[in-house]
C-alpha positions as CSV (number, residue, x, y, z in Angstrom):
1,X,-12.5,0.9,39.6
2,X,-12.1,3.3,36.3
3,X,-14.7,5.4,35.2
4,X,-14.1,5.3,31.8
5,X,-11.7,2.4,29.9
6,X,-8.3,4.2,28.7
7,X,-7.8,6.7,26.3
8,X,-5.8,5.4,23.8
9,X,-4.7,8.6,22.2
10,X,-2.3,8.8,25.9
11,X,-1.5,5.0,26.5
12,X,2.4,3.9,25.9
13,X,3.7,2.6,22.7
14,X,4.3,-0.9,23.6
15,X,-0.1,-1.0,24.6
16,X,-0.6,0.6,21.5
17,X,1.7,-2.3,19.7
18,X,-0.4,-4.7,21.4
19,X,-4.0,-3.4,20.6
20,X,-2.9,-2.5,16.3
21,X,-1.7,-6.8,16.5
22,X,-5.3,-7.8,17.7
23,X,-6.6,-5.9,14.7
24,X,-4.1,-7.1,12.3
25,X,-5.2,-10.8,13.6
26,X,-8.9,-9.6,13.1
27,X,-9.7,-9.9,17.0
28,X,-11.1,-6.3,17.6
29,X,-14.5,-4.9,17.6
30,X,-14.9,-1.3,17.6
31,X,-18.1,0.4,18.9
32,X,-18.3,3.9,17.1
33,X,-21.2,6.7,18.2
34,X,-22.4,8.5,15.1
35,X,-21.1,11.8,14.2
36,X,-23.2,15.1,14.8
37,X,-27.0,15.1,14.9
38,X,-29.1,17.8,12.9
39,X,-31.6,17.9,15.3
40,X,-29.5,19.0,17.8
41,X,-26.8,21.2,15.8
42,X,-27.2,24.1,13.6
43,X,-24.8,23.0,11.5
44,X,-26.1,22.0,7.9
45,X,-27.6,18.7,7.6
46,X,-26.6,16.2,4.9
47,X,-30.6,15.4,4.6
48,X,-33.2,14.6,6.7
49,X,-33.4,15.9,10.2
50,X,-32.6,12.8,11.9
51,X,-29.2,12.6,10.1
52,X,-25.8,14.0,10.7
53,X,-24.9,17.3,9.4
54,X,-21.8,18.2,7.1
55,X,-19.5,19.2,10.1
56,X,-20.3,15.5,11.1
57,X,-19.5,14.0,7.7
58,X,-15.6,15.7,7.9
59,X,-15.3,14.0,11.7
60,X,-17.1,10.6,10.0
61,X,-14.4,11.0,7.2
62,X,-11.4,11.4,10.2
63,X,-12.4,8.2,11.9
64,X,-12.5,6.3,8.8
65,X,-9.1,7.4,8.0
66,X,-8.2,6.0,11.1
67,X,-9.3,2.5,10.1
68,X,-8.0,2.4,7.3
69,X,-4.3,3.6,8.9
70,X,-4.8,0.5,10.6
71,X,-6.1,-1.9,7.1
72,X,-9.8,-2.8,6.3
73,X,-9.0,-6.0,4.7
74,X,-10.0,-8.4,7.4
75,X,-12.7,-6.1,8.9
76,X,-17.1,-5.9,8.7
77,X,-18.9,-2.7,8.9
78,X,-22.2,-3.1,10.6
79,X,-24.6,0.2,11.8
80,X,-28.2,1.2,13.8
81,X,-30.5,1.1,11.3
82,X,-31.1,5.3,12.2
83,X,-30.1,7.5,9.6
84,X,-27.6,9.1,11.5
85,X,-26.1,6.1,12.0
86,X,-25.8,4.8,8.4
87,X,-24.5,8.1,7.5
88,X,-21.7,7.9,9.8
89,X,-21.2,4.5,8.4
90,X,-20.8,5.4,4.8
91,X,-18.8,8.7,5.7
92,X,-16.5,6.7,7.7
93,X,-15.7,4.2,5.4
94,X,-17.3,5.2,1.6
95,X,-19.8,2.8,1.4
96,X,-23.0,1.3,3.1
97,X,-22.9,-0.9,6.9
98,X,-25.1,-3.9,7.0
99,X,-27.9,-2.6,9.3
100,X,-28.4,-4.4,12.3
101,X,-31.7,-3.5,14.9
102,X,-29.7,-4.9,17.8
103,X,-27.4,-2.1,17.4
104,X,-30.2,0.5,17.5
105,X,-32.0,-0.7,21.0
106,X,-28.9,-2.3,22.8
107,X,-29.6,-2.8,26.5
108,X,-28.5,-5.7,28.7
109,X,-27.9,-7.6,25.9
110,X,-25.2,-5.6,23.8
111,X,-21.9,-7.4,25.3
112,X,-23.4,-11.0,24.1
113,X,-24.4,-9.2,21.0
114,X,-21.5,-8.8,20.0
115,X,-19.8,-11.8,21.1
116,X,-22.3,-13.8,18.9
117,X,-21.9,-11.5,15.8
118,X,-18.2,-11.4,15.9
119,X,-16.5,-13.5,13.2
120,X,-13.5,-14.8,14.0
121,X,-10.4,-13.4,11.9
122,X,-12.6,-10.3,11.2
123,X,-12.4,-6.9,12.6
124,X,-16.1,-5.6,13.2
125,X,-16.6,-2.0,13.3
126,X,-20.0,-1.7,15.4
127,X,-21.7,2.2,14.0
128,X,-24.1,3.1,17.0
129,X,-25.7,5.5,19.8
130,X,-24.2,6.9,23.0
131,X,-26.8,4.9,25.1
132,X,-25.3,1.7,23.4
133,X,-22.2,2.6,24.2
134,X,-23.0,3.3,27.7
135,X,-24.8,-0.1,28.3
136,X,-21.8,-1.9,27.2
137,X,-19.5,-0.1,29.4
138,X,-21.8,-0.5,32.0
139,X,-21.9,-4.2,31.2
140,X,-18.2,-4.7,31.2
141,X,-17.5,-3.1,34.3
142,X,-17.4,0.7,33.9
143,X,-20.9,1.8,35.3
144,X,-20.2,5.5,35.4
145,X,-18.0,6.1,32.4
146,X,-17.9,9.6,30.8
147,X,-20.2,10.1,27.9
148,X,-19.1,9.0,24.3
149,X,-18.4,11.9,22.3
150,X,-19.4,12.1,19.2
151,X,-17.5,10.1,16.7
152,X,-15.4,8.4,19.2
153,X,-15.0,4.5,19.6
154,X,-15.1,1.9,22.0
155,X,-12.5,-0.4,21.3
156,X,-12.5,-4.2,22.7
157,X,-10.8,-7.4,21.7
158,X,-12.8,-10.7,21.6
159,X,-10.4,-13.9,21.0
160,X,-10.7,-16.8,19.5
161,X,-12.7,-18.7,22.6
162,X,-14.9,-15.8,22.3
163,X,-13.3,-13.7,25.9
164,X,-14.3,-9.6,25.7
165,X,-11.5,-7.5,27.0
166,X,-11.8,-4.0,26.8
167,X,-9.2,-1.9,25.1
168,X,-10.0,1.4,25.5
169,X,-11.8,4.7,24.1
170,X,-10.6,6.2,20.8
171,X,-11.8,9.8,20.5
172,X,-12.0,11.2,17.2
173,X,-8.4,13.7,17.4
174,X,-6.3,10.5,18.8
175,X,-7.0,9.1,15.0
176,X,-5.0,12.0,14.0
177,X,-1.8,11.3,16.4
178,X,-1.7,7.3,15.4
179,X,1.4,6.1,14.3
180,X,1.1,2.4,12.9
């Protein structure tokens, strides 16, 4: 068993073909940890203590570009309700997620989550916690994968009859190697 799903900054070009067509078809889900914390950096903070700080803002801004090398138009941005969160969120992609308290407390309910939230034809980008991230790895058969980092993503695909396959892990430098 893997500890951790893929990398995708290392996988071949034909897998990386085949993950950029389920996002063009609007069949991916992307479960993003927030960028750096102020309370545990001392970094400058973009505003209260339990947001991200301005080094996290410049990583928030590299992920979004990321996104949008791969087209927005077909895709919904949904974040914790935590500050940190929805700061990631709008640094990412220059404007407000829909908050969403199910992406704040997770648990053993996080894979059906987002099943049941995932419209079809549309791309979901998911901004949440580490712990989140960890349950649904845990959930989909990865019970000791390596801790998100900050700013990196989760990707999965969810067809149309609703099956969850794991994609693999974006970290927030592979953005910078992606060629469409």
């Amino acid at each position: 068993m893997q500890r951790s799903p893929a990398n995708l900054r290392y996988v071949s070009a034909s897998a990386t073909r085949e993950w950029v067509s389920a996002w063009q078809a609007g069949e991916v889900v992307a479960l993003v940890r927030h960028t750096e914390r102020c309370d545990r950096s001392t970094n400058t903070c973009l505003g209260p203590a339990d947001g991200i700080t301005q080094v996290g803002s410049v990583a928030a801004a590299s992920v979004g570009r990321g996104f949008e090398l791969l087209g927005l138009e077909k895709t919904e941005l949904f974040s914790s309700p935590l500050t940190r969160t929805m700061q990631t969120a709008h640094y990412m992609l220059g404007h407000d997620a829909v908050a969403q308290e199910w992406l704040e407390t997770c648990g053993p309910t996080i894979r059906d989550e987002m099943v049941a939230h995932k419209t079809p034809g549309q791309n979901m980008i998911l901004v949440t916690h580490s712990g989140c991230i960890a349950d649904f790895e845990r959930q989909t058969g990865y019970p000791r994968a390596v801790a998100a980092e900050y700013g990196s993503a989760v990707l999965t695909r969810i067809d149309a009859q609703g099956q969850l396959k794991v994609i693999g892990i974006m970290n927030p430098e592979g953005w910078q190697h992606m060629n469409k």
